[in-house]
Biopython code that builds the backbone (N, CA, C, O; Angstrom):
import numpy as np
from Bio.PDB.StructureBuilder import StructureBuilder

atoms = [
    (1, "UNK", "N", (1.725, -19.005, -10.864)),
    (1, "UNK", "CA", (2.482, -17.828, -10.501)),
    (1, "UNK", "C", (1.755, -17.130, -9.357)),
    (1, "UNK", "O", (0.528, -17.039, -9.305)),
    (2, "UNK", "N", (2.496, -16.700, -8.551)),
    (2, "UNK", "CA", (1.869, -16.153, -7.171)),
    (2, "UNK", "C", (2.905, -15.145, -6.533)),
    (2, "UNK", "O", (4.019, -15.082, -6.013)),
    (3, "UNK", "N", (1.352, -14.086, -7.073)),
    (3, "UNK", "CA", (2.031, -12.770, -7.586)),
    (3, "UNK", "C", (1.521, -11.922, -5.908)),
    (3, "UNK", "O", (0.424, -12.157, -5.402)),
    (4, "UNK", "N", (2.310, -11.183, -5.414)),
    (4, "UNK", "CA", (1.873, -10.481, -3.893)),
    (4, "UNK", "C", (2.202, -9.192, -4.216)),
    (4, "UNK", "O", (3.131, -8.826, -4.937)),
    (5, "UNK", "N", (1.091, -8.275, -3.432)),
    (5, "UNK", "CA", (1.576, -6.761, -3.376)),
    (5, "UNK", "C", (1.817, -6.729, -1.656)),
    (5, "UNK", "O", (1.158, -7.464, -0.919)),
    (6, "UNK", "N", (2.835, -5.789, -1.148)),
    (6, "UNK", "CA", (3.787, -6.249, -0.140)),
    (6, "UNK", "C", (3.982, -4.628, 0.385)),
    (6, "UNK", "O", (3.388, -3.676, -0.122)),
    (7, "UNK", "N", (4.776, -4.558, 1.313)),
    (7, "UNK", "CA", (5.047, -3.598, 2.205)),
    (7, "UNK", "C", (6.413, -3.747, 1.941)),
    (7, "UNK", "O", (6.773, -4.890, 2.221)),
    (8, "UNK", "N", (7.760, -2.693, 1.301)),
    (8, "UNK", "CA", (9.196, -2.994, 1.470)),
    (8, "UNK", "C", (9.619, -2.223, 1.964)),
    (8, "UNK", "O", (9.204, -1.073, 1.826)),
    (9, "UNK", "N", (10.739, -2.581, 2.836)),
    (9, "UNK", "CA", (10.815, -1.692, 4.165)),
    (9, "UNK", "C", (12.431, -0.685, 3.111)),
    (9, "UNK", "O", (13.233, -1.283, 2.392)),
    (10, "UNK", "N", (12.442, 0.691, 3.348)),
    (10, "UNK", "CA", (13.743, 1.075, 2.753)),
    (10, "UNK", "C", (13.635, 2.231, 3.933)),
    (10, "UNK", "O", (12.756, 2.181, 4.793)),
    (11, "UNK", "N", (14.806, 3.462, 3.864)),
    (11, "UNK", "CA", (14.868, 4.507, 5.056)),
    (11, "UNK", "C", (16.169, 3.984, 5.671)),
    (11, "UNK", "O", (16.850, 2.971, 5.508)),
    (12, "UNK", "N", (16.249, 5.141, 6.490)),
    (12, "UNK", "CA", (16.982, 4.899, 7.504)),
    (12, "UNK", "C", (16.382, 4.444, 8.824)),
    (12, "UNK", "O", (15.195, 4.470, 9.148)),
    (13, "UNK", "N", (17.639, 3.939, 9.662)),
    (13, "UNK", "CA", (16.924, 3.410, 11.047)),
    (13, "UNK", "C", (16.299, 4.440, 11.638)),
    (13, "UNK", "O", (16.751, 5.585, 11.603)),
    (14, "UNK", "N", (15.066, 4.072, 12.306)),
    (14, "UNK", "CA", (14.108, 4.575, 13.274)),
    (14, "UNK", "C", (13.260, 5.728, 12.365)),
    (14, "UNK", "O", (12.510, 6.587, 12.830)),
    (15, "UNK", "N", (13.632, 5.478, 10.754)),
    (15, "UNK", "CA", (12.870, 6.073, 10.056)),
    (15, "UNK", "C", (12.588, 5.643, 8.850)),
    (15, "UNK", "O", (13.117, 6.196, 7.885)),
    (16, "UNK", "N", (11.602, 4.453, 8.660)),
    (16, "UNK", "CA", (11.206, 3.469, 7.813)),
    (16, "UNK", "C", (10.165, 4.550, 6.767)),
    (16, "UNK", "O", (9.276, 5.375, 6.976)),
    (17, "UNK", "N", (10.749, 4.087, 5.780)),
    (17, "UNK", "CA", (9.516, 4.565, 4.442)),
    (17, "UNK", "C", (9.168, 3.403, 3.481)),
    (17, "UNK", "O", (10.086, 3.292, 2.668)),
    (18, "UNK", "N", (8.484, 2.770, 3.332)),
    (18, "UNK", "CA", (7.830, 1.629, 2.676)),
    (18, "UNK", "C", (7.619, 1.996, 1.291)),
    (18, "UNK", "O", (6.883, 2.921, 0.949)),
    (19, "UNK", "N", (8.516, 0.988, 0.208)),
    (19, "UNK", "CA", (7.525, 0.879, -1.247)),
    (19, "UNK", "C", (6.601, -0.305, -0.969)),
    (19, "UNK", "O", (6.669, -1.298, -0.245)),
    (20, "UNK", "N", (5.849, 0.115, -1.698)),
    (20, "UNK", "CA", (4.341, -0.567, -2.075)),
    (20, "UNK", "C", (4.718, -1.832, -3.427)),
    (20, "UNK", "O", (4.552, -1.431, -4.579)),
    (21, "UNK", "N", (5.128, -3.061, -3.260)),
    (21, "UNK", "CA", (5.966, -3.202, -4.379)),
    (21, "UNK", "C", (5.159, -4.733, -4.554)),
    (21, "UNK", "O", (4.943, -5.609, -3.717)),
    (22, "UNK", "N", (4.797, -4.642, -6.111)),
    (22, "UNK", "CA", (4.917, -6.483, -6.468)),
    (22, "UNK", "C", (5.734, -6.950, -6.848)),
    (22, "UNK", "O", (6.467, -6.549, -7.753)),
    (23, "UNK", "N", (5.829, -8.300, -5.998)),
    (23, "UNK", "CA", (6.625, -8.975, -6.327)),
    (23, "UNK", "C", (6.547, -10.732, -6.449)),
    (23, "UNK", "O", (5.944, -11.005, -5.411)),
    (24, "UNK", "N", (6.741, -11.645, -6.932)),
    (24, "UNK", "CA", (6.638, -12.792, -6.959)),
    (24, "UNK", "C", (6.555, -13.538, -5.545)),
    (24, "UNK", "O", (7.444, -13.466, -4.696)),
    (25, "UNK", "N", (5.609, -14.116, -5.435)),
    (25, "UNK", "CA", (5.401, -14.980, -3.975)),
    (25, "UNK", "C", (6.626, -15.563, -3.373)),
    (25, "UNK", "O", (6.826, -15.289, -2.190)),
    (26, "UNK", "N", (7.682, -16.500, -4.136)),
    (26, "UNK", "CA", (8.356, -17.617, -4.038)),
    (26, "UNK", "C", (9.650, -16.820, -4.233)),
    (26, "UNK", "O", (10.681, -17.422, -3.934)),
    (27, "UNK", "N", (9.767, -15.534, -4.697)),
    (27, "UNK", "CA", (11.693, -14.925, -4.748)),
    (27, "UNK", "C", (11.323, -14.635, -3.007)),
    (27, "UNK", "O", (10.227, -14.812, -2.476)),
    (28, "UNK", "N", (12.182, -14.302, -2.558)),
    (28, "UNK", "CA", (12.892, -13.267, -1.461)),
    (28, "UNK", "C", (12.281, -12.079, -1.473)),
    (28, "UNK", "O", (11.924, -11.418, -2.448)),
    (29, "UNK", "N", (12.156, -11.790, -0.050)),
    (29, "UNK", "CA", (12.008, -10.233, 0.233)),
    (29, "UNK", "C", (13.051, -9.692, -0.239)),
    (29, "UNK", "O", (12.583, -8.608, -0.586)),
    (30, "UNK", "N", (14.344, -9.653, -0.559)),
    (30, "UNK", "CA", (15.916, -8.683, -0.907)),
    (30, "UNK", "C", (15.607, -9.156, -2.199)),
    (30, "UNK", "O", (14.789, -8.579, -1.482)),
    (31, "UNK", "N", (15.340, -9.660, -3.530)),
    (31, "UNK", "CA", (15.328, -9.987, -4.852)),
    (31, "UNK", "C", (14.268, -8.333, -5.393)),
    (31, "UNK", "O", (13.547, -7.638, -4.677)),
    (32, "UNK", "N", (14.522, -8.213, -6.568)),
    (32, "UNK", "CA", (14.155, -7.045, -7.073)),
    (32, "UNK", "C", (13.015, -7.372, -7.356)),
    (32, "UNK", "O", (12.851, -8.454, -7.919)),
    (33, "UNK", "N", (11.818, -6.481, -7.028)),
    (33, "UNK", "CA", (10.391, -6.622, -7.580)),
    (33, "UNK", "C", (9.899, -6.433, -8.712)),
    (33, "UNK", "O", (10.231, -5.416, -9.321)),
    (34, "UNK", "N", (9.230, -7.106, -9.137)),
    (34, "UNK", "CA", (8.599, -6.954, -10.601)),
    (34, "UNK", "C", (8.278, -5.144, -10.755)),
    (34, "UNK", "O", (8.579, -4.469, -11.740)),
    (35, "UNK", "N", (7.675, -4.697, -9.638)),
    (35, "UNK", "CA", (7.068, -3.018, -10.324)),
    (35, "UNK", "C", (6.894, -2.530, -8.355)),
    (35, "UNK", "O", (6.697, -3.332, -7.441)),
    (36, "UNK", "N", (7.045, -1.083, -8.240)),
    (36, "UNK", "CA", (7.065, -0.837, -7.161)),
    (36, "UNK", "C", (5.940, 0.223, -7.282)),
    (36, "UNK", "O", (6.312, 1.275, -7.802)),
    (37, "UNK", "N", (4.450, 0.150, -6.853)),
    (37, "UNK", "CA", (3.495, 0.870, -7.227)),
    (37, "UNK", "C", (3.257, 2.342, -6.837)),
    (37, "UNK", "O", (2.731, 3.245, -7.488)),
    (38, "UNK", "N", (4.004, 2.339, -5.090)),
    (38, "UNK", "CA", (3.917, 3.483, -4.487)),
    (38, "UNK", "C", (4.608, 3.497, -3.051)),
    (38, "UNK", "O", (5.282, 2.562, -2.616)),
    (39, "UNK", "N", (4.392, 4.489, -2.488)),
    (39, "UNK", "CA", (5.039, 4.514, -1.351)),
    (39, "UNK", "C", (4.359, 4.974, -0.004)),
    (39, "UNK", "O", (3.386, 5.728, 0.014)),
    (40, "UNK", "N", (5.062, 4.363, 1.315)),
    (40, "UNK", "CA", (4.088, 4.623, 2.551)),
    (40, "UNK", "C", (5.263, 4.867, 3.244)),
    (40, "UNK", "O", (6.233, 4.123, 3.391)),
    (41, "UNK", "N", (5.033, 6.196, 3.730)),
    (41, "UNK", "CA", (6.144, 6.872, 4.635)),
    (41, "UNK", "C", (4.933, 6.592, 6.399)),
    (41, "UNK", "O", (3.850, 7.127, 6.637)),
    (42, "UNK", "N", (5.662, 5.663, 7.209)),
    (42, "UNK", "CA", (5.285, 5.238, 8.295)),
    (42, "UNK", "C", (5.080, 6.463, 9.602)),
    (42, "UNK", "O", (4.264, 6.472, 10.523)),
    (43, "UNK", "N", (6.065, 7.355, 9.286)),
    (43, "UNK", "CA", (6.025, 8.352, 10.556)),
    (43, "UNK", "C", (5.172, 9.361, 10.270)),
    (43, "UNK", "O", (5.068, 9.752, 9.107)),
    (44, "UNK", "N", (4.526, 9.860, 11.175)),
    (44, "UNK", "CA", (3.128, 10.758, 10.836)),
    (44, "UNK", "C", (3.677, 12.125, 11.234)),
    (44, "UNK", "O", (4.392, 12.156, 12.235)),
    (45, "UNK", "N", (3.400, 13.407, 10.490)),
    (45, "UNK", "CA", (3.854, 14.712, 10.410)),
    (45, "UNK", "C", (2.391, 15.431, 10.886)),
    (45, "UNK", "O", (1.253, 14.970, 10.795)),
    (46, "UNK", "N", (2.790, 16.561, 11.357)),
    (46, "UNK", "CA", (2.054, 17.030, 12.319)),
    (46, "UNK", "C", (1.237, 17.988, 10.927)),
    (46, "UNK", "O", (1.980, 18.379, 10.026)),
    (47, "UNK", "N", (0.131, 18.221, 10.866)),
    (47, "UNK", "CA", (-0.400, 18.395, 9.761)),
    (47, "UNK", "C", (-0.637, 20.247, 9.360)),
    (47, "UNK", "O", (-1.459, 20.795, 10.094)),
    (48, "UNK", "N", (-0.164, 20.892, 8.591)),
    (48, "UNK", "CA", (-0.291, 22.244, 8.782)),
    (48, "UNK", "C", (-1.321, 22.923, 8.620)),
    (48, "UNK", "O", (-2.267, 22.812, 7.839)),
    (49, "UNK", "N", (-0.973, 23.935, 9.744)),
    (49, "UNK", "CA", (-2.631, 24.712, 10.423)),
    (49, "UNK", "C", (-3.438, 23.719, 11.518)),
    (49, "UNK", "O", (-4.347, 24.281, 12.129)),
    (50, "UNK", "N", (-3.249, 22.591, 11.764)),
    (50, "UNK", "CA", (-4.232, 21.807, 12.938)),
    (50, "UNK", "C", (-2.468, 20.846, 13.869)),
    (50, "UNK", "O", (-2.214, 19.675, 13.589)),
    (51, "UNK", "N", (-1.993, 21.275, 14.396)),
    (51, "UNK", "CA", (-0.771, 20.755, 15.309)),
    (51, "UNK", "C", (-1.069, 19.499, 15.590)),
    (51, "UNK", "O", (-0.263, 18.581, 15.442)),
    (52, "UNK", "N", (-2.591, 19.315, 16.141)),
    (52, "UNK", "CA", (-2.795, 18.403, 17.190)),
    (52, "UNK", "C", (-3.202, 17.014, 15.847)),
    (52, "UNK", "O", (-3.018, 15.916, 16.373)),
    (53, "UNK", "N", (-3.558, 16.909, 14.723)),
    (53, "UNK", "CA", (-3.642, 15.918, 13.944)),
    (53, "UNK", "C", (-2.245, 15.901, 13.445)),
    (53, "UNK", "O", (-1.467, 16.830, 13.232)),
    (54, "UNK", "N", (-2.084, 14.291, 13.277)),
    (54, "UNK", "CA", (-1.050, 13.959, 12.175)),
    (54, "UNK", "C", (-1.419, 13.525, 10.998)),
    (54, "UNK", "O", (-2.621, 13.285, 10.889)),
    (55, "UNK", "N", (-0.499, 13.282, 9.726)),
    (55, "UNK", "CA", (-0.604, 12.953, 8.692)),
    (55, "UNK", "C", (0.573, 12.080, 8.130)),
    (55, "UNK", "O", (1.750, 12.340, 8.375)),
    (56, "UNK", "N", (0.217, 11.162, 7.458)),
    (56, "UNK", "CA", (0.985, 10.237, 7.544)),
    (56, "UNK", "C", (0.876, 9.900, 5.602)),
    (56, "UNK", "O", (-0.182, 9.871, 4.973)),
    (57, "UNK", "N", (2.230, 9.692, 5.029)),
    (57, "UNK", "CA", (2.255, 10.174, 3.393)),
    (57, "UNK", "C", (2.031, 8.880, 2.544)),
    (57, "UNK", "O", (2.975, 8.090, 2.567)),
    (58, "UNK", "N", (1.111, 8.586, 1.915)),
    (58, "UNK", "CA", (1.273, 7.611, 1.182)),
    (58, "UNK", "C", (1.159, 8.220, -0.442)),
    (58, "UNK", "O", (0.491, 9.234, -0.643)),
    (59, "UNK", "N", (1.689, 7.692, -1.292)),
    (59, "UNK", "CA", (1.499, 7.771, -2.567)),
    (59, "UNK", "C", (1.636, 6.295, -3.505)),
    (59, "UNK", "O", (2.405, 5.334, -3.473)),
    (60, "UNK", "N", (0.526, 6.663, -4.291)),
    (60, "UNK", "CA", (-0.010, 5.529, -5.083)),
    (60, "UNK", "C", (-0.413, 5.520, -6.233)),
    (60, "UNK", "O", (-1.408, 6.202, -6.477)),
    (61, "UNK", "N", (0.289, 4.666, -7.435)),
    (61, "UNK", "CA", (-0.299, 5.011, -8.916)),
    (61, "UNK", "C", (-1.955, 3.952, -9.030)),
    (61, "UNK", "O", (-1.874, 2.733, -9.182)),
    (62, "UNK", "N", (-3.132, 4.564, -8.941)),
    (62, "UNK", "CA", (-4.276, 3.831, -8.622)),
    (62, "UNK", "C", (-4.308, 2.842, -9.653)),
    (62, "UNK", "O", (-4.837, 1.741, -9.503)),
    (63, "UNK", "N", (-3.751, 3.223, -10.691)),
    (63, "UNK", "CA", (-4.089, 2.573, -12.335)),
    (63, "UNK", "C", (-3.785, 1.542, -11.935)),
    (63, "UNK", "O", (-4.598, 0.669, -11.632)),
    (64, "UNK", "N", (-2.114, 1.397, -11.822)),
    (64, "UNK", "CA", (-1.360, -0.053, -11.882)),
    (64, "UNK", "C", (-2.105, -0.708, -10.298)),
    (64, "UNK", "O", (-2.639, -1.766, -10.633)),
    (65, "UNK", "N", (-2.291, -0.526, -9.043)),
    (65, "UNK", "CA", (-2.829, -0.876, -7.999)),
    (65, "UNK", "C", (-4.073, -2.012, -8.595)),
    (65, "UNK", "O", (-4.026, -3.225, -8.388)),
    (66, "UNK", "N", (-5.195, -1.285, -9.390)),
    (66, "UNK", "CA", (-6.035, -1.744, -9.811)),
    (66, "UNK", "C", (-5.946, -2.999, -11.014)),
    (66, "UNK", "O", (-6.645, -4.010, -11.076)),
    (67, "UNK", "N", (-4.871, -2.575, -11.912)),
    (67, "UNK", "CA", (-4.668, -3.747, -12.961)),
    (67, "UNK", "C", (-3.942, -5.098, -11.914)),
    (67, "UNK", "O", (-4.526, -6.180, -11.978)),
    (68, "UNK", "N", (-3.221, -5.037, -11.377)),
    (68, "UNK", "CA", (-2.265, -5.902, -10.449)),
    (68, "UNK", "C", (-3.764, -6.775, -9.774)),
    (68, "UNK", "O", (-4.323, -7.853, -9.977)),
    (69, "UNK", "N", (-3.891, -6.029, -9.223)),
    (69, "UNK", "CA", (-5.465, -6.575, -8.429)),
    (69, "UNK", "C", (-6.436, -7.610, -9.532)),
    (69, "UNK", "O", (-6.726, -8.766, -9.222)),
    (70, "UNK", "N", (-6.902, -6.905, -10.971)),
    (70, "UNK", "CA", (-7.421, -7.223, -11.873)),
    (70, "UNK", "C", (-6.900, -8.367, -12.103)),
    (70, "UNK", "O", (-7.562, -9.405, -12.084)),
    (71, "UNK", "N", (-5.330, -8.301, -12.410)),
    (71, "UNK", "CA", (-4.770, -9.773, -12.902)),
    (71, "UNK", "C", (-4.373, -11.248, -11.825)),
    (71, "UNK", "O", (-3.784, -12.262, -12.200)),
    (72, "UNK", "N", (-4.896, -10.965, -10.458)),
    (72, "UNK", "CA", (-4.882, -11.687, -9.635)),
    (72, "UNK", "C", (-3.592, -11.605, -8.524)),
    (72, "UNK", "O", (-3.420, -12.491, -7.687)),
    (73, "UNK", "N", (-2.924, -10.697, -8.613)),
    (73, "UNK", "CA", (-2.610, -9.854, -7.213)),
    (73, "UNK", "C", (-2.737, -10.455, -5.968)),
    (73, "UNK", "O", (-3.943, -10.615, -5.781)),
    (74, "UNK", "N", (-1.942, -10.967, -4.794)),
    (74, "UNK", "CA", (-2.649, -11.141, -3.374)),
    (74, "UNK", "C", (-1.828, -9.419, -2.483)),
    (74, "UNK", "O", (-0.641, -9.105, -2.405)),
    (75, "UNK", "N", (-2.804, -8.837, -2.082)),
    (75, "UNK", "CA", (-2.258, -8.094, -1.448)),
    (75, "UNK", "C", (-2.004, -8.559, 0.287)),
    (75, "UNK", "O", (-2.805, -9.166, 0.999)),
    (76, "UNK", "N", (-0.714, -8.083, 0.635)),
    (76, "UNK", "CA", (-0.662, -8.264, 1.937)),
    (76, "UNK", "C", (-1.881, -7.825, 3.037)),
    (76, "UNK", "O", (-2.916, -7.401, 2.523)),
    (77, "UNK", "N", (-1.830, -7.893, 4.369)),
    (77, "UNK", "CA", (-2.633, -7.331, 5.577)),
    (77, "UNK", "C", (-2.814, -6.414, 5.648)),
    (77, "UNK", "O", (-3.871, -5.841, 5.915)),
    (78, "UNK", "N", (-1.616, -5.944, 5.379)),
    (78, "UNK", "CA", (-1.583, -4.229, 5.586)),
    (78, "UNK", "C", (-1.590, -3.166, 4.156)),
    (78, "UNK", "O", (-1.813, -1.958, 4.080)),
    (79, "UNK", "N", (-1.287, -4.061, 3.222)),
    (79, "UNK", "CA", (-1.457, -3.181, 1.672)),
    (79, "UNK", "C", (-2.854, -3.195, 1.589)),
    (79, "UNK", "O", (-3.439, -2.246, 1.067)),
    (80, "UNK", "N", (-3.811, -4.722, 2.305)),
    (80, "UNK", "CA", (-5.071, -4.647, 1.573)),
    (80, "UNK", "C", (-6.276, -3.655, 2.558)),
    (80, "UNK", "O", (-7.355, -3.243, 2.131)),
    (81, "UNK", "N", (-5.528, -3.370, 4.422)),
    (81, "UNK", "CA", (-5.994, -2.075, 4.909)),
    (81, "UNK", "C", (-5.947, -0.976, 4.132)),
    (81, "UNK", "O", (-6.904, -0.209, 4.039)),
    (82, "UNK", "N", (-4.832, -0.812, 3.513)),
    (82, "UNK", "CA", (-4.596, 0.770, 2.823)),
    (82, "UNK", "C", (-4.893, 1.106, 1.624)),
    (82, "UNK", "O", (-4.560, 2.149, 1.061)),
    (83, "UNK", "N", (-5.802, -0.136, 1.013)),
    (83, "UNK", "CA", (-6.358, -0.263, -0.151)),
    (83, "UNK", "C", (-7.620, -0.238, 0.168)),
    (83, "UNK", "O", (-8.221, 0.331, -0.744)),
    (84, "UNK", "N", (-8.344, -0.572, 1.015)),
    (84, "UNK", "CA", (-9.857, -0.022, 1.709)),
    (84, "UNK", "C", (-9.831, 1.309, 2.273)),
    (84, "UNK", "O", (-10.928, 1.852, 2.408)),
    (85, "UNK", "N", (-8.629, 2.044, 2.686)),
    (85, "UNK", "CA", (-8.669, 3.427, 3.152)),
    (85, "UNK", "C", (-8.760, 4.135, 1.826)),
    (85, "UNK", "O", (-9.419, 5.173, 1.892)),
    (86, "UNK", "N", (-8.249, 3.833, 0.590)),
    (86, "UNK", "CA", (-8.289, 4.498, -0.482)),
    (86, "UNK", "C", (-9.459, 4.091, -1.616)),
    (86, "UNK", "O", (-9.377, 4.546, -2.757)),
    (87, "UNK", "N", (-10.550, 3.202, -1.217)),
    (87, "UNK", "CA", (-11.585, 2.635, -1.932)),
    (87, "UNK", "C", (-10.705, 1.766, -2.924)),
    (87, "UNK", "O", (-11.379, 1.198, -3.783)),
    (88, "UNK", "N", (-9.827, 1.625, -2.961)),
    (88, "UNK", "CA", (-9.594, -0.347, -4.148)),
    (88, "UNK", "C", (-10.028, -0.869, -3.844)),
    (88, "UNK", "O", (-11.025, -1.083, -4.533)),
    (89, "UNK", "N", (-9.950, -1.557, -2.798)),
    (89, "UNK", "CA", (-11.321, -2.854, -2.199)),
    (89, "UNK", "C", (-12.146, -2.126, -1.751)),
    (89, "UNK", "O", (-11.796, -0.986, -1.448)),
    (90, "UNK", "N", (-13.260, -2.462, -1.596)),
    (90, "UNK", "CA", (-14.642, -2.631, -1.235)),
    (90, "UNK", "C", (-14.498, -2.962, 0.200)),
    (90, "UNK", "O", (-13.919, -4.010, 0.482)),
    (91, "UNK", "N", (-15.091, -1.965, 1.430)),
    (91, "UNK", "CA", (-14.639, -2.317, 2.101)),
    (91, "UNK", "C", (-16.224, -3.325, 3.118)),
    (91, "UNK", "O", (-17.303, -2.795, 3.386)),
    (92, "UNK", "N", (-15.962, -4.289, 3.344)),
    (92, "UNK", "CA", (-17.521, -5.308, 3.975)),
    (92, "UNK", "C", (-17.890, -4.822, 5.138)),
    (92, "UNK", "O", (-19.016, -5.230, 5.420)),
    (93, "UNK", "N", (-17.528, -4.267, 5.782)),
    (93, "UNK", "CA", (-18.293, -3.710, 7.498)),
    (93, "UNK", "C", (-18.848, -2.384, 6.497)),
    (93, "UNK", "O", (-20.065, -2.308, 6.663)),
    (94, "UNK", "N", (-18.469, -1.539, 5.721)),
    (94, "UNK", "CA", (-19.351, -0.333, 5.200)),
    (94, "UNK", "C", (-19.728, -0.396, 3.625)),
    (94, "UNK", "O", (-19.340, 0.435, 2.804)),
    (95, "UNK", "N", (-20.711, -1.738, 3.277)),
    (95, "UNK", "CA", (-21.606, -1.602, 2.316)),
    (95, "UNK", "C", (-21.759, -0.086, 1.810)),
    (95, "UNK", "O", (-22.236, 0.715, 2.615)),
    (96, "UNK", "N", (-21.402, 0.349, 0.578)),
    (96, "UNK", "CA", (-22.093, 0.845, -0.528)),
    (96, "UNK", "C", (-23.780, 0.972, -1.015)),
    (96, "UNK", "O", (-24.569, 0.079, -1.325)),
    (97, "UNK", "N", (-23.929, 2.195, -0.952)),
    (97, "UNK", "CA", (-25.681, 1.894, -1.126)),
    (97, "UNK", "C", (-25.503, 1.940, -2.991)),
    (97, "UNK", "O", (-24.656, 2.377, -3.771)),
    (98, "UNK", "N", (-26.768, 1.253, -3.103)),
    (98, "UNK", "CA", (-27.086, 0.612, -4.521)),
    (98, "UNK", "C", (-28.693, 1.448, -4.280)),
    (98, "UNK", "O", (-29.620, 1.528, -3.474)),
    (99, "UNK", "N", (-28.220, 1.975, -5.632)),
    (99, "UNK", "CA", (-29.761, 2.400, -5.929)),
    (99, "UNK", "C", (-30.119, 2.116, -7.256)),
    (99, "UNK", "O", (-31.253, 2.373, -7.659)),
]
sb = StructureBuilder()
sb.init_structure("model")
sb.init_model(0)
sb.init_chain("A")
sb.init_seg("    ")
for serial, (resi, resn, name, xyz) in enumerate(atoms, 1):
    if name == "N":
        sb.init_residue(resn, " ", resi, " ")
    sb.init_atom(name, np.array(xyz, "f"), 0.0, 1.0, " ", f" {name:<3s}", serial, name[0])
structure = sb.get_structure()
């Protein structure tokens, strides 16, 4: 079984919002996903009180992220970037100090 966590594109045109969704390697991108973990809204909002930064919305249930992962999970390119921005993976260019 070859299980992927994925990027699914939903929104309207020229305004994409992504679920965060597993789903079976071998169905279709359009087939319903096993569990949809969270969501990544792509367009970045101008952040309040600082104009000149944006912010860009993701939401994520860490629990299930982590069990999915646990039970052998492949995350995509871009789920497994946004899973090193949020510490799930470990990220290898910035080692963790061990003491």
């Amino acid at each position: 079984m070859g299980v992927r966590i994925r990027l699914v594109r939903m929104g309207l045109k020229r305004n994409p919002i992504y679920n965060i969704a597993v789903s079976d390697n071998k169905r279709g991108l359009t087939k319903k996903p096993i569990e949809v973990i969270g969501t990544y809204d792509a367009h970045s909002k101008p952040l309040p009180g600082a104009p000149n930064k944006k912010l860009k919305e993701v939401h994520l249930d860490f629990e299930r992220a982590r069990y999915w992962l646990g039970v052998g999970a492949q995350p995509s390119d871009t789920v497994t970037s946004l899973f090193r921005k949020f510490g799930i993976i470990p990220n290898p260019y910035h080692p963790t100090v061990k003491k």
